[in-house]
C-alpha positions in Angstrom: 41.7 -3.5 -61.3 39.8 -4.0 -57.8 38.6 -1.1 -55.8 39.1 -2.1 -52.2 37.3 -0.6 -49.5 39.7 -0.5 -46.1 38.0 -0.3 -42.9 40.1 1.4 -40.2 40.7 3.5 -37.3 43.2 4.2 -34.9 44.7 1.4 -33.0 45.1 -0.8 -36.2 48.2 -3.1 -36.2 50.4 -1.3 -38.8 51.6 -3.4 -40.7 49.0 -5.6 -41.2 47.6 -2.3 -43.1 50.9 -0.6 -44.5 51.7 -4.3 -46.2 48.5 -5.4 -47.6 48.1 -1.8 -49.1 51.2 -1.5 -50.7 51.2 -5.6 -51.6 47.7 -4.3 -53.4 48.8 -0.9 -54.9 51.7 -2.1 -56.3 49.5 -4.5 -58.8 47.1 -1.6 -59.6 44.5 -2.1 -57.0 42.9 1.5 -55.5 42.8 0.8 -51.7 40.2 3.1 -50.1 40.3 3.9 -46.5 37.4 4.6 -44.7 36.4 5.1 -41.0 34.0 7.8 -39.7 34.9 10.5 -41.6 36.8 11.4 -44.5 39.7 13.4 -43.7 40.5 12.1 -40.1 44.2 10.9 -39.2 44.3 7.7 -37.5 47.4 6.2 -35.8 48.4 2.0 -36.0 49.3 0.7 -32.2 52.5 0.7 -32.6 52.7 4.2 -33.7 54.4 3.8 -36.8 51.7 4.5 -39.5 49.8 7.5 -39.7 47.0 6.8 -42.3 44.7 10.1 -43.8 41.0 8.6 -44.1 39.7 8.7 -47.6 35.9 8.6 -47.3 33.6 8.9 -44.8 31.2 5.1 -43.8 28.3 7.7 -44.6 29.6 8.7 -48.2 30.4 5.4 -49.2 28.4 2.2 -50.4 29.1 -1.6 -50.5 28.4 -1.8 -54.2 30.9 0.9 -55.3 33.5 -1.7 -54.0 35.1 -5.0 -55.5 36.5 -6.1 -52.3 37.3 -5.4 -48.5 39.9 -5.4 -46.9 39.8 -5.7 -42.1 43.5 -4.9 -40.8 44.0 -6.3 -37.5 44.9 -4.7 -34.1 42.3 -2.8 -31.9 40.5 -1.4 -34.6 38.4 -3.7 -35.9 36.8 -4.1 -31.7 36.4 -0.3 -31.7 34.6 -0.7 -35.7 32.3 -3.2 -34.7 30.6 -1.0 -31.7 28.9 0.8 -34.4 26.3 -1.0 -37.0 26.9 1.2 -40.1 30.4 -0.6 -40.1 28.8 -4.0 -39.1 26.4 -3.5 -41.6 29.2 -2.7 -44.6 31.0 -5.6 -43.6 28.3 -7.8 -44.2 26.8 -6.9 -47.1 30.4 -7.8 -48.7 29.9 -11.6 -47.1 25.9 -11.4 -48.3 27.1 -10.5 -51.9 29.8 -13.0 -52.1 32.1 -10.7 -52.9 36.2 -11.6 -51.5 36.8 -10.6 -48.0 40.3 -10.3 -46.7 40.8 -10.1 -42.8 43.9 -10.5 -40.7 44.5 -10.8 -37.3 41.5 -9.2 -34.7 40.1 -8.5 -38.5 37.5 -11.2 -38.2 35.9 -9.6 -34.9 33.4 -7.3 -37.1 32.7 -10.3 -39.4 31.4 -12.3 -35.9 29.5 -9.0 -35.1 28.0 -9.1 -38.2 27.4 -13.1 -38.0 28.9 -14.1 -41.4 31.2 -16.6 -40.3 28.9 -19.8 -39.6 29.7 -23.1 -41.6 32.6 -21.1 -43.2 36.4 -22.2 -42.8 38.0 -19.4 -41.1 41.3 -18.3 -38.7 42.2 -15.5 -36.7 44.7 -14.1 -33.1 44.3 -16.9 -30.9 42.5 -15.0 -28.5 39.4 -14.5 -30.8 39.7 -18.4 -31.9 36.5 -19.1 -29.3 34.8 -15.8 -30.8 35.0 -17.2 -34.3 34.2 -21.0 -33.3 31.0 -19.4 -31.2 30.1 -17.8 -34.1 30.0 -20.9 -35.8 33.2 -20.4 -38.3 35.5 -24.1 -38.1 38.9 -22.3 -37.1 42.3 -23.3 -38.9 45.5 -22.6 -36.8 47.1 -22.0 -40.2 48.8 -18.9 -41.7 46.4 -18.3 -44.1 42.7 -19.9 -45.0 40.8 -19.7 -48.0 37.0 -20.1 -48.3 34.8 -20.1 -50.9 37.0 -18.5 -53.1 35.5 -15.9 -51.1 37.2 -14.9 -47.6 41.0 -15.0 -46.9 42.1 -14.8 -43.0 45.7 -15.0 -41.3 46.4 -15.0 -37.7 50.0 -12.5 -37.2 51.7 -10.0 -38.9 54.0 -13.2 -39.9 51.5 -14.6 -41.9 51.5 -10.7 -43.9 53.3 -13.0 -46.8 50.9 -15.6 -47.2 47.9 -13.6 -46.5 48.9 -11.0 -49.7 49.5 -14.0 -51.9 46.2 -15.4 -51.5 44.5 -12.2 -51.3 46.2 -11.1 -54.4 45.3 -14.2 -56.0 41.6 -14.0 -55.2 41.5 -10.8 -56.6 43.5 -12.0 -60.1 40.2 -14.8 -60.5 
């Protein structure tokens, strides 16, 4: 089973981490959380999930990971402000290894300029963000790339975005 490294902190839209996680646990998958440091409480924007932080970015290390996972809402803006979470992120796309980011998810993929030539969506209002940083957007509830990176745009694409996820990580 995967090990999936979550990148997080408050503001996150909660259910586009309290589905995915479960969607992922319930197949066997370990999800981890991490944000700053291990320990911290961090609240989704709509105040429903309350999520303890597992590890700490400092304690933690691309390779000890089979996959990551970039929940949507505010969180991923506020993750991208600092390079140790850019730098995480990328070394994921670098190493080919599958990438799963819904919603604002995809903003710390741009900061870490992974997205060029790849097929890619995201909110609308980061659709010019990902096209400037070279990614060809799909309005589409889910796209697949490479066998590498899924994206959705919504909470409603949650469904469609845990099939293929789940399905990237079965291959």
């Amino acid at each position: 089973m995967a090990r999936i490294a979550t990148l997080l902190t408050d503001m996150f839209e909660d259910s586009e981490y309290t589905e995915p996680a479960k969607a992922y646990q319930d197949v066997g998958h370990e999800v981890v959380t991490i944000e700053k440091e291990a320990g911290n409480e961090v609240t989704g924007k709509q105040g429903v999930a309350t999520v303890k932080i597992d590890k700490g970015i400092d304690d933690v290390k691309p390779e000890d990971f089979d996959a990551l996972f970039i929940p949507g809402g505010f969180s991923p803006d506020l993750l991208r402000g600092d390079d140790r979470f850019v730098q995480f992120a990328k070394a994921f796309m670098d190493a080919k290894k599958p990438v799963f980011a819904i919603c604002h998810g995809p903003q710390l993929l741009i900061t870490a300029k992974t997205l060029e030539g790849r097929d890619a969506t995201g909110y609308k209002s980061i659709k010019v963000d990902m096209e400037y940083a070279g990614a060809k957007y799909a309005d589409q509830e889910v796209v697949v790339c490479q066998k590498q990176l899924v994206t959705s745009r919504t909470p409603d694409d949650i469904p469609a975005f845990n099939r293929e996820s789940l399905k990237l990580l079965e291959s």
